[in-house]
VOPAGU-2260 file (C-alpha; in pm, 1 decimal, decimal comma):
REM VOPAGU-2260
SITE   aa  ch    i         X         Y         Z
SITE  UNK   A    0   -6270,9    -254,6   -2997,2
SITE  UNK   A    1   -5861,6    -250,2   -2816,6
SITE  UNK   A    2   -5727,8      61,6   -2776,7
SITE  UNK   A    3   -5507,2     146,6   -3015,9
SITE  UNK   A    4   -5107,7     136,9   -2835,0
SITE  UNK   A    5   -4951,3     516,2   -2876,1
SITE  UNK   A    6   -4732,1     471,4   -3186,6
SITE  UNK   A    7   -4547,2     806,2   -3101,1
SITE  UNK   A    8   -4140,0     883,9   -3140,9
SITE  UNK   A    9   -4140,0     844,2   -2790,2
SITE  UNK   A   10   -4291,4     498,0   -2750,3
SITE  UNK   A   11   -4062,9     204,5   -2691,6
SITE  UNK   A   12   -4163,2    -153,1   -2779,1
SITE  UNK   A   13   -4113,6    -408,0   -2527,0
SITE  UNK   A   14   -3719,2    -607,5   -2588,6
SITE  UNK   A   15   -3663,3    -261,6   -2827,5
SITE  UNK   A   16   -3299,0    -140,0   -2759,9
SITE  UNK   A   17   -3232,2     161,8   -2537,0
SITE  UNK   A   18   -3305,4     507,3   -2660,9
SITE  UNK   A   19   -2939,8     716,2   -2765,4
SITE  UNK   A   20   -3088,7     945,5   -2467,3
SITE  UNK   A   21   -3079,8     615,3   -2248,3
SITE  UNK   A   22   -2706,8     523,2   -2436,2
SITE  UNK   A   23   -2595,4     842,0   -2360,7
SITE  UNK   A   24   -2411,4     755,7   -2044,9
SITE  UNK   A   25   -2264,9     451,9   -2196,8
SITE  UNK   A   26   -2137,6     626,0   -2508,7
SITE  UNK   A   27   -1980,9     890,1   -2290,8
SITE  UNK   A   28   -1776,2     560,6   -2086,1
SITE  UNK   A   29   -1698,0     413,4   -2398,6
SITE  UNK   A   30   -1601,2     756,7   -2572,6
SITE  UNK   A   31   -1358,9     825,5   -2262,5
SITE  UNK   A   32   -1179,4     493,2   -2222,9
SITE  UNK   A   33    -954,5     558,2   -2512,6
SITE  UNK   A   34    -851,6     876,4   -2371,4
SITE  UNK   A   35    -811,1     731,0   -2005,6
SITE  UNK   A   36    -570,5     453,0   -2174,1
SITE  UNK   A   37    -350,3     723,1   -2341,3
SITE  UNK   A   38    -336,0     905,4   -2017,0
SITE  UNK   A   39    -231,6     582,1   -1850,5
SITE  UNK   A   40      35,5     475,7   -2145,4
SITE  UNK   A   41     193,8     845,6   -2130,8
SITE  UNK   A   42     198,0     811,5   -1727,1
SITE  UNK   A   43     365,3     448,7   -1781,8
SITE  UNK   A   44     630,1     590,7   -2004,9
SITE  UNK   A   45     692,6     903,3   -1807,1
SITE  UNK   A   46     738,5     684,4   -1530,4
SITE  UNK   A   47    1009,8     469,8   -1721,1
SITE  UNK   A   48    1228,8     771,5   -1801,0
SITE  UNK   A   49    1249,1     844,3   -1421,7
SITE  UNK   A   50    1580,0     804,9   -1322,1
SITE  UNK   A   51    1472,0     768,7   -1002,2
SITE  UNK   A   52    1143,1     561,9   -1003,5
SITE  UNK   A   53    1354,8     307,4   -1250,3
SITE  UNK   A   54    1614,0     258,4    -951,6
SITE  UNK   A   55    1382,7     277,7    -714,3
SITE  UNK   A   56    1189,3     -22,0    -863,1
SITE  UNK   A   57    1527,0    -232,1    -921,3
SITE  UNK   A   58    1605,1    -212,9    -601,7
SITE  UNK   A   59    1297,2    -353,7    -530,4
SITE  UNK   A   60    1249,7    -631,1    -737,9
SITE  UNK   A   61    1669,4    -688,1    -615,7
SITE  UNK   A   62    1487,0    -733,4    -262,7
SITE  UNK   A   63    1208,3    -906,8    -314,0
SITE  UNK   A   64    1420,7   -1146,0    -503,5
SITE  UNK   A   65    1672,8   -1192,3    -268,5
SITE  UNK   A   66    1445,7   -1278,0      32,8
SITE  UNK   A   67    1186,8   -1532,8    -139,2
SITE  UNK   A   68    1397,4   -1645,7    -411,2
SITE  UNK   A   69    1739,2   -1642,9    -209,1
SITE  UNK   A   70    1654,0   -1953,6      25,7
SITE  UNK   A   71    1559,1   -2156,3    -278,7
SITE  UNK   A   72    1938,4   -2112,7    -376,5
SITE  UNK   A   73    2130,4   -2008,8     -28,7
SITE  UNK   A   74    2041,2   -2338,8     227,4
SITE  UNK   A   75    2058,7   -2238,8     580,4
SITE  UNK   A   76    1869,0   -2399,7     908,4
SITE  UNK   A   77    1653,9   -2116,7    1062,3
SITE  UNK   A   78    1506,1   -2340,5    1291,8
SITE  UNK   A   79    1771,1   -2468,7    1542,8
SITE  UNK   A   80    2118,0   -2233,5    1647,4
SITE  UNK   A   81    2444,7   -2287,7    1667,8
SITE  UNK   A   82    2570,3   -2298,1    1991,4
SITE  UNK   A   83    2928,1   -2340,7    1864,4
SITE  UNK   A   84    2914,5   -2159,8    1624,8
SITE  UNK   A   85    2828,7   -1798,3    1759,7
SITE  UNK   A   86    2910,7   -1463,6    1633,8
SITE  UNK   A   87    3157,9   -1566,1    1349,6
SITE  UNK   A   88    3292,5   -1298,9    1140,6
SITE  UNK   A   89    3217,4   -1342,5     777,3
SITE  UNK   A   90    3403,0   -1600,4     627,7
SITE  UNK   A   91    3371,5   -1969,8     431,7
SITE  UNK   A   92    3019,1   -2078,5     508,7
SITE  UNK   A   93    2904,8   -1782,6     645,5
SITE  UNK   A   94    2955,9   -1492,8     378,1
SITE  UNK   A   95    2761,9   -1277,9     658,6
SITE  UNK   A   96    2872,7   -1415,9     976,5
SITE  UNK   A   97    2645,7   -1560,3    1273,8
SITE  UNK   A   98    2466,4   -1421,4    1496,5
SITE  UNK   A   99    2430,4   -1436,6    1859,0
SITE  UNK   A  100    2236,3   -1740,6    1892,6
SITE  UNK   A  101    2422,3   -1932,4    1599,6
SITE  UNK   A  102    2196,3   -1845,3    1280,4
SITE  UNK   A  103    2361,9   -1784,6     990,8
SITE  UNK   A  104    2296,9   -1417,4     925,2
SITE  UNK   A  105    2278,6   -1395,2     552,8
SITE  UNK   A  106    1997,3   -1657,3     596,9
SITE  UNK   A  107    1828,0   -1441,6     878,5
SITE  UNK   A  108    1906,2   -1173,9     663,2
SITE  UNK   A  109    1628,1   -1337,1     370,4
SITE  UNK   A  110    1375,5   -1435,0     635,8
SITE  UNK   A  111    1376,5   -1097,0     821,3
SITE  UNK   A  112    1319,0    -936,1     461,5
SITE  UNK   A  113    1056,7   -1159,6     389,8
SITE  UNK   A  114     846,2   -1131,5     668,9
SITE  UNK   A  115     899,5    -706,7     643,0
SITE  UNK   A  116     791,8    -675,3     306,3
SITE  UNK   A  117     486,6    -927,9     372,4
SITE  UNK   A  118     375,4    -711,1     629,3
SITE  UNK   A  119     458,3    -367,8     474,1
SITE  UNK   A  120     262,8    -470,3     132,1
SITE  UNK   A  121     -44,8    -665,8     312,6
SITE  UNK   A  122     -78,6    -375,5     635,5
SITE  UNK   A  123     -85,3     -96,4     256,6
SITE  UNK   A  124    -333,4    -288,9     121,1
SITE  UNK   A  125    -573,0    -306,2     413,8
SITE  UNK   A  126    -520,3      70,1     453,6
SITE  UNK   A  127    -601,8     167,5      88,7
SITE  UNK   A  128    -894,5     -34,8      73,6
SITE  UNK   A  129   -1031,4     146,4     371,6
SITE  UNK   A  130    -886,7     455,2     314,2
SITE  UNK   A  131   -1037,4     494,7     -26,6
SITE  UNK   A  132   -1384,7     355,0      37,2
SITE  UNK   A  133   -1423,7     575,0     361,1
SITE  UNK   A  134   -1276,8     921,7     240,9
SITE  UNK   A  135   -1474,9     858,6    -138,9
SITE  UNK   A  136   -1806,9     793,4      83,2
SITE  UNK   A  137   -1729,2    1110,2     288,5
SITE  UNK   A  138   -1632,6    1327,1      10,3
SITE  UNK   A  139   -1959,6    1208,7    -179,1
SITE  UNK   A  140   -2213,8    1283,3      76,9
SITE  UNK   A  141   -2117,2    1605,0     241,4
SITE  UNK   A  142   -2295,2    1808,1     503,5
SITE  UNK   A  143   -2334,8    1674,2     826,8
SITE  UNK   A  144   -2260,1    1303,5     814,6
SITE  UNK   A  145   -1900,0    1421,6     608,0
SITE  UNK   A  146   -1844,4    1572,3     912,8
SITE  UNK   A  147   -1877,6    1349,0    1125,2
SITE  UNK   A  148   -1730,0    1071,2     952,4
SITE  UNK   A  149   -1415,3    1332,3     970,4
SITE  UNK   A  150   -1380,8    1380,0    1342,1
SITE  UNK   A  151   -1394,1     981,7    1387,7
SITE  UNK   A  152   -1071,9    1004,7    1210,3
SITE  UNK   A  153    -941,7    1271,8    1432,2
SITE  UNK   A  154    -984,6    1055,1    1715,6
SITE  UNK   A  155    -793,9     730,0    1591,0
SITE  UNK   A  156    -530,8    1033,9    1542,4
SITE  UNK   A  157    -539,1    1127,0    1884,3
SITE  UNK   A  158    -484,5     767,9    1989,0
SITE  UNK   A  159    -119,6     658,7    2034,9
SITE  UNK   A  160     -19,1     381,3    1777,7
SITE  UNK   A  161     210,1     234,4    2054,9
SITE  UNK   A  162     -12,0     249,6    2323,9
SITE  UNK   A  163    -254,8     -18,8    2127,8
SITE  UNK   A  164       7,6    -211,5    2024,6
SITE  UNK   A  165     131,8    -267,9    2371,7
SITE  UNK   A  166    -234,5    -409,6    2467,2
SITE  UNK   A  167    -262,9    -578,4    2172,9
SITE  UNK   A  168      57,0    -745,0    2253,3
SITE  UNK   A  169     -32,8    -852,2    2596,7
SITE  UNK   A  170    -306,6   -1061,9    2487,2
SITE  UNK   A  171    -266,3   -1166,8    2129,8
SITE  UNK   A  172       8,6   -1370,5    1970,6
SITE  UNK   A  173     200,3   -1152,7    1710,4
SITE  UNK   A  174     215,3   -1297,3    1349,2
SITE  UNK   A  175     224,1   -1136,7    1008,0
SITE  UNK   A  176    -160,6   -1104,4     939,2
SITE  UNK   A  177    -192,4    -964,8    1345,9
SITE  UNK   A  178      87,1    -736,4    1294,9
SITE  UNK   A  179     -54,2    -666,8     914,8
SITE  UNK   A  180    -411,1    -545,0    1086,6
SITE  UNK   A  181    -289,5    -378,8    1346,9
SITE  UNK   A  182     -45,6    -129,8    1089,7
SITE  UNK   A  183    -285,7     -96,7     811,9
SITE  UNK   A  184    -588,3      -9,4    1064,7
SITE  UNK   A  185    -408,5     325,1    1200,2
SITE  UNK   A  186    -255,8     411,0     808,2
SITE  UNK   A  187    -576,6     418,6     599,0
SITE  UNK   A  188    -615,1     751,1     791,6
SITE  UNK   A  189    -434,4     945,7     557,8
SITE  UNK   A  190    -530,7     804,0     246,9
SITE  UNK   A  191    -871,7     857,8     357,2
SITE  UNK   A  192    -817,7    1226,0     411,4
SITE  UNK   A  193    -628,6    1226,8      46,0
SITE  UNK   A  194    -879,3    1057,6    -116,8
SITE  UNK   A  195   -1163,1    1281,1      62,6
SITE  UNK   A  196   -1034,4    1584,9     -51,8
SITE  UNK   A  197    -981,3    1455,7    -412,4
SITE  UNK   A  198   -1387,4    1356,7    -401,8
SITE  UNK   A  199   -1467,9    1713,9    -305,5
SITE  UNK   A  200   -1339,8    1824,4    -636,3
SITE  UNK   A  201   -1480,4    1560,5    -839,0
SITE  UNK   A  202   -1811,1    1585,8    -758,0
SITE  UNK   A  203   -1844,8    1922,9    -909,3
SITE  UNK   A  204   -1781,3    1767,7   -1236,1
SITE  UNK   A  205   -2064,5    1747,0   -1477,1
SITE  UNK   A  206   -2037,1    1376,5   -1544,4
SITE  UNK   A  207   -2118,5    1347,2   -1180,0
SITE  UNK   A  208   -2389,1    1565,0   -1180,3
SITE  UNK   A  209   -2511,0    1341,6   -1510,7
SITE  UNK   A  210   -2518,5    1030,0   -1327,8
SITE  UNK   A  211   -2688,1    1119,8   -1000,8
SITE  UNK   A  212   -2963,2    1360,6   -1250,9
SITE  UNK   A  213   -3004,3     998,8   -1463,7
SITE  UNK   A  214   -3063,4     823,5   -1118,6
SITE  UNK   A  215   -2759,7     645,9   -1017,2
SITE  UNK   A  216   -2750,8     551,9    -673,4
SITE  UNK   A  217   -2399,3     767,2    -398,4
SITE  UNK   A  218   -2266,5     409,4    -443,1
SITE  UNK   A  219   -2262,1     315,6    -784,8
SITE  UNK   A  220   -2131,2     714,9    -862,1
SITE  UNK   A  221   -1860,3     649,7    -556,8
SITE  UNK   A  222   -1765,0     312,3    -727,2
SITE  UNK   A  223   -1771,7     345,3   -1085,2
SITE  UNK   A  224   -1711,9     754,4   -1168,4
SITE  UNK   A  225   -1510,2     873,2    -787,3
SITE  UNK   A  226   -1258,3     596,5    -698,7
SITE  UNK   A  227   -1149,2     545,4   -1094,6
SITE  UNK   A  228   -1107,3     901,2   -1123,8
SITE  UNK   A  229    -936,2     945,2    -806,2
SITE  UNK   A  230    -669,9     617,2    -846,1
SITE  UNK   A  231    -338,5     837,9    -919,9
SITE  UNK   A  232    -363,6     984,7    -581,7
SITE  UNK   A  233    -444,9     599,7    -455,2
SITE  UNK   A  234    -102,8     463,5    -657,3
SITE  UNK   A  235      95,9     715,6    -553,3
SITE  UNK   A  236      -5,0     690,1    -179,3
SITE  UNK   A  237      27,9     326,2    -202,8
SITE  UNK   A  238     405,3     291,6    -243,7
SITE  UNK   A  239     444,2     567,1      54,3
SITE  UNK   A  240     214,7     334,6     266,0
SITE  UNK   A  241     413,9      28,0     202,8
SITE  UNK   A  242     729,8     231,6     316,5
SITE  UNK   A  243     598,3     387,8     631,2
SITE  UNK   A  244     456,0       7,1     722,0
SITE  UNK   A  245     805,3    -155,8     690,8
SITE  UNK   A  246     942,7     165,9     915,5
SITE  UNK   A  247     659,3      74,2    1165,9
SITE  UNK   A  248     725,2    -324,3    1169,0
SITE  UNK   A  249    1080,4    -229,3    1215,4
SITE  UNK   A  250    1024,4     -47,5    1533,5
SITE  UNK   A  251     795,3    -248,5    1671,6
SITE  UNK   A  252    1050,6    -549,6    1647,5
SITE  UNK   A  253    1291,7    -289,2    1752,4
SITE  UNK   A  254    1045,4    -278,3    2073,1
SITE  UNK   A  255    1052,6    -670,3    2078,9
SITE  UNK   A  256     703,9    -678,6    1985,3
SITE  UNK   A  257     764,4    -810,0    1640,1
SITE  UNK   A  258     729,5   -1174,9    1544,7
SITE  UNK   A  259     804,7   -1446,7    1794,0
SITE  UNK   A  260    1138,8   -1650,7    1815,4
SITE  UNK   A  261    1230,0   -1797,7    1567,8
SITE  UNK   A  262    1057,9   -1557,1    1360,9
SITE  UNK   A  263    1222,0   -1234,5    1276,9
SITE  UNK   A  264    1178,2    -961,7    1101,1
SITE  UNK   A  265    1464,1    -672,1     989,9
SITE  UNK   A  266    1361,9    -451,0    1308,9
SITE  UNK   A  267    1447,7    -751,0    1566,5
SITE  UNK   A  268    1772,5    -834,9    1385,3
SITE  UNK   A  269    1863,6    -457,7    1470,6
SITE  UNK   A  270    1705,0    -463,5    1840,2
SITE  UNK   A  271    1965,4    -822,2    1909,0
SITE  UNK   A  272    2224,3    -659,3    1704,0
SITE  UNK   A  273    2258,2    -288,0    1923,7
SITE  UNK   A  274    2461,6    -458,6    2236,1
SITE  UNK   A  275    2705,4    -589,9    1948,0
SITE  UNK   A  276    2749,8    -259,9    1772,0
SITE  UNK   A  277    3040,2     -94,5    1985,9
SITE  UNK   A  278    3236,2    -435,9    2004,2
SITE  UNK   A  279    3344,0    -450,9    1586,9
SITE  UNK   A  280    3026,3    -726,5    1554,8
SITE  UNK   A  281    2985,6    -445,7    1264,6
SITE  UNK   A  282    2774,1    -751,9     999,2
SITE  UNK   A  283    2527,4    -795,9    1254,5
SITE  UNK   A  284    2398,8    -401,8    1235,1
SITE  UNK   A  285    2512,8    -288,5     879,1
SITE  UNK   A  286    2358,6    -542,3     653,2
SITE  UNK   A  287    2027,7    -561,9     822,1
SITE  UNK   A  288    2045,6    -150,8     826,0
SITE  UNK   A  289    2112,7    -101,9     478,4
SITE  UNK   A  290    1900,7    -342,7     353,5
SITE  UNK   A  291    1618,8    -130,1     532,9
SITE  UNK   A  292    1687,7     211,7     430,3
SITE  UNK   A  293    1743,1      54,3      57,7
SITE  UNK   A  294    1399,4     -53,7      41,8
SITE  UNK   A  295    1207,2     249,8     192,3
SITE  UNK   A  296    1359,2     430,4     -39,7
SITE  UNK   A  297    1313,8     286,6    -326,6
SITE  UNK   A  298     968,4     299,1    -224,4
SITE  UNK   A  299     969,4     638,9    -185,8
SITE  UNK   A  300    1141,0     698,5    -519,3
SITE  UNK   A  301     875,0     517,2    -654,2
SITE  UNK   A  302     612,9     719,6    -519,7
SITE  UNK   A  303     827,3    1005,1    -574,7
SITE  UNK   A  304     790,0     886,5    -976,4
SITE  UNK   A  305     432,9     816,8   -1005,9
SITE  UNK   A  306     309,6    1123,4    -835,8
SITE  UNK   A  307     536,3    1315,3   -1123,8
SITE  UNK   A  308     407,5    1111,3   -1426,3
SITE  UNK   A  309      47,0    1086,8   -1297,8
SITE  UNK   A  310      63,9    1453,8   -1244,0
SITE  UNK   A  311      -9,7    1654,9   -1561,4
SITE  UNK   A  312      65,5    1949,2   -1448,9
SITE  UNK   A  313     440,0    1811,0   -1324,8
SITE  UNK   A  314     455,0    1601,3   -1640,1
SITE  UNK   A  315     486,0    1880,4   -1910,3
SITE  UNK   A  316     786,3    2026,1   -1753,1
């Protein structure tokens, strides 16, 4: 005679769907998502009525425009000088001028702006990425190994961004993704520190506490409960990242260790320009320096913006 199978409430056929007890977790995502969307619609619009953050993001998109759409439209050879043609003042031909070698500087003007805002968005990225994954898996596991993960950052602190730029320099070629690695390895410091001290707040939360006691592995919480619930401080960082990495490509091309001849980037148009200032050459420095205070702040207005609208607190003023 075959035992009889247990027939109990708390028996679950083979292929039966989950329990509500094993849905809980699922219904609880599904039950928040609505609410996360408002919170990102209200954050969207509060952003849009910013003054600020909507100038700051015209100016911007003015940029970005202007140095990879403006060769499509403005022709000039980047390639090859003209000797003949040196330091002209602006005029027919040359609404900027030329420079020192012969280039026409409007045109050097739209490649040095391409190549800074390559590098200052691409060396961000590489530092979020980082920075968020090692200050969320930090924050998450505490104790001992937090620690230690914490003084490693102290160290690439202590160590002089210049310093390894200069070796760096000696023996590898500089291009964007070089120059890109370099900056965003020594900025995902901070965010990682941001992001770190966000995590230690979070993981008090019960719906942590829910998905590690329903046996969710540090990862899966880190990746699908801690980074989510940790992105405003990410976005907000972001745009402040992408502004302190065209500030850093501009001095190191101020420094001559920016991008090779003919490359150029808005830092090296400033570091061939400085001999020129005190002899009226005044559309060699000016354009090139407006063009990069414009941009870092309109970064920072931007970040200035989200931090308000993601910010509840600063949001109901």
């Amino acid at each position: 005679m075959t035992q009889r199978q247990n027939s109990g409430p708390l028996a679950a056929a083979p292929g039966a769907a989950p329990s509500a007890r094993e849905r809980a977790p699922e219904a609880l995502a599904d039950r928040d998502q609505p609410h996360a969307r408002r919170g990102w619609l209200l954050a969207l619009r509060t952003f849009t009525e910013s003054k600020l953050g909507t100038v700051g993001v015209a100016i911007l998109l003015f940029f970005v425009l202007f140095s990879f759409a403006g060769p499509l439209v403005y022709h000039s050879d980047q390639t090859q000088g003209n000797l003949l043609g040196t330091d002209l003042p602006p005029g027919a031909g040359h609404p900027l001028g030329t420079d020192a070698s012969g280039y026409d500087e409007l045109g050097r003007l739209m490649l040095g702006g391409q190549a800074s805002l390559e590098i200052g968005l691409f060396a961000a990225l590489i530092a979020i990425c980082i920075g968020v994954l090692y200050g969320a898996i930090a924050g998450m596991t505490g104790g001992i190994l937090d620690g230690l993960m914490m003084r490693f950052v102290d160290i690439l602190l202590s160590i002089p961004f210049l310093l390894v730029v200069l070796l760096l320099a000696t023996k590898y070629r500089a291009n964007i993704l070089s120059l890109s690695l370099i900056i965003g390895f020594f900025s995902w410091l901070v965010p990682a520190r941001l992001v770190r001290g966000e995590v230690l707040t979070l993981r008090a939360r019960d719906f942590v506490h829910a998905s590690r006691m329903l046996g969710a592995s540090d990862l899966h919480t880190v990746v699908r409960h801690l980074i989510p619930n940790a992105i405003s401080v990410v976005v907000v960082n972001l745009t402040f990242q992408v502004a302190d990495a065209i500030i850093a490509i501009a001095f190191l091309g101020f420094l001559g260790l920016g991008l090779p001849f003919p490359h150029t980037d808005w830092g090296d148009m400033l570091a061939n320009a400085e001999t020129y200032l005190t002899d009226g050459y005044w559309w060699l420095v000016y354009p090139v320096g407006i063009s990069l205070i414009l941009v870092v702040m309109a970064c920072n207005f931007i970040g200035d913006a989200w931090r308000d609208a993601l910010d509840v607190r600063l949001r109901e003023r």
